[in-house]
N, C-alpha and C positions, 0 to 999 in steps of 0.2 A: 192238633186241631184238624180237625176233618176238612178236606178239598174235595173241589170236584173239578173233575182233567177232562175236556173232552176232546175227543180226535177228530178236527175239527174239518178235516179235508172231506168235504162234501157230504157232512153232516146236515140235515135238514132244521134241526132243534136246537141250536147254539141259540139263537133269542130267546127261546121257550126257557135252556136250561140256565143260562143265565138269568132270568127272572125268577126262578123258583131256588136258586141258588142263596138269592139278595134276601127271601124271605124267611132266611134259617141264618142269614150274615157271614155266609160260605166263600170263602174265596175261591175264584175258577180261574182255570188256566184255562187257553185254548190253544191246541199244538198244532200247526200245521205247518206244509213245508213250502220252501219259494213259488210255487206256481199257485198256491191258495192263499197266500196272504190275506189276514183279517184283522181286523183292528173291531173290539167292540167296547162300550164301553162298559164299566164294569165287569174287565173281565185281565188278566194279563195276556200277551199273546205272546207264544214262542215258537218261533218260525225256525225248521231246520232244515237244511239242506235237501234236495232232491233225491229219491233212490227208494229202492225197494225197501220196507217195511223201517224207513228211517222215522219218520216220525214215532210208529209204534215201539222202537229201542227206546226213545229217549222220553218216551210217556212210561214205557213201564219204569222206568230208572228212576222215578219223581215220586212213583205210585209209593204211599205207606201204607200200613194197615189202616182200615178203616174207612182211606178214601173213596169219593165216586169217581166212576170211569164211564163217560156215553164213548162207545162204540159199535160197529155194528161188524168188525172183525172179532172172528170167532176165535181166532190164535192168542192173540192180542186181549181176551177176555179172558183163556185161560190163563196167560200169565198172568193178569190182577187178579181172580182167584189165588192163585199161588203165593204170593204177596197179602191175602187177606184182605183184599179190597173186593170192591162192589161193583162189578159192571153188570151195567144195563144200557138194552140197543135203544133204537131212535121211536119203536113202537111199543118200548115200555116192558120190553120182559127183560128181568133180571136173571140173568147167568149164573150159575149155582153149579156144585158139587153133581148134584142130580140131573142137568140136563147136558150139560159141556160135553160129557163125552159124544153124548151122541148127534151132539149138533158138527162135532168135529170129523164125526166120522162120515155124515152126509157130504160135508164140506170136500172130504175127499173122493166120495165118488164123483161128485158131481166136477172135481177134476180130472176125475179118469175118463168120464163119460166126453167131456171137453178136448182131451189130448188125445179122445183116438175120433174124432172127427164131430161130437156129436154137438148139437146145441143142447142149452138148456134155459127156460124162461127167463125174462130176468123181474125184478120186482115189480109189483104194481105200483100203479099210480100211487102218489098220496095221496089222503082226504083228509080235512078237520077232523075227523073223528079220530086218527090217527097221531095227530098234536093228541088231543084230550086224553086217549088212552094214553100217553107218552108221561102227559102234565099230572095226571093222577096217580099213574105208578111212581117217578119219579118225587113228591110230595109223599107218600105212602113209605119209601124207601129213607127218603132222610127225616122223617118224624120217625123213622125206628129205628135208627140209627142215631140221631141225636137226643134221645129222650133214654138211652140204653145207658 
C-alpha cells in the first residue's frame, strides 16, 4: 500500500499534506530528528537522532516503490527516484528522471559558489498561492497514482 513519508524538519506543508493524504486513506509518516519534534494527528511520527542527513538515511530505508516523499532536498529525492518512489517539494513540483539531474547539479555549484566565499539568495517568502500550488499538484500526483 502506498505511504506518504514526509521530511518533516522544517517542512512548511506537513498540515496541508496530511490532509490530502486522509482523502485517499494514505498513511503518513512524519520523520524528523530531536530538535524538530512533532506530533500531528493523523500522522505517525518518527523522531531520529540528531546529525547530518540522518533523518534522510532512515526515510529512504522506509521508502518502497510507489511511495510519496515531500522533501525539498534534492539528494534525498534522488534516492527515492531510485527506489521507485515519488518525490515532490513543498511548491508542488514533482522530481522525475528528467529533471534531478539538473537540479543536482545547480545544487553543487551553488556549493562551490558558497565554499569559496560567495553568497547566494535564499528562498522567498511563502504565499497561499504556494500551499495551493503544493495542494493541487500533490492531489494530481496520488489520483495517479492510486487510480494506476
Amino acid at each position: 500500500m502506498t505511504k506518504v513519508l514526509i521530511d518533516a524538519d522544517g517542512c512548511p506543508v506537513v498540515d496541508l499534506t496530511i490532509s490530502v493524504a486522509k482523502q485517499f486513506q494514505l498513511p503518513v509518516l512524519l520523520l524528523c530528528d530531536t530538535a524538530h519534534n512533532m506530533q500531528r494527528p493523523g500522522a505517525e511520527t518518527i523522531i531520529v537522532s540528531k546529525g547530518a542527513d540522518a533523518v534522510d538515511f532512515v526515510l529512504v530505508n522506509r521508502v518502497e516503490k510507489g511511495d510519496v516523499v515531500v522533501t525539498q532536498d534534492y539528494g534525498l529525492a534522488a534516492m527515492v527516484l531510485a527506489k521507485r518512489g515519488y518525490p515532490i517539494d513543498q511548491n508542488g513540483r514533482v522530481y522525475s528522471e528528467q529533471n534531478i539531474d539538473q537540479l543536482l547539479y545547480s545544487r553543487h555549484i551553488a556549493k562551490k559558489v558558497r565554499d569559496g566565499g560567495g553568497r547566494m539568495k535564499g528562498p522567498k517568502k511563502r504565499k497561499p498561492e504556494d500551499n495551493e500550488k503544493f495542494q493541487e499538484s500533490l492531489l494530481g500526483l496520488l489520483e495517479e497514482i492510486t487510480t494506476a
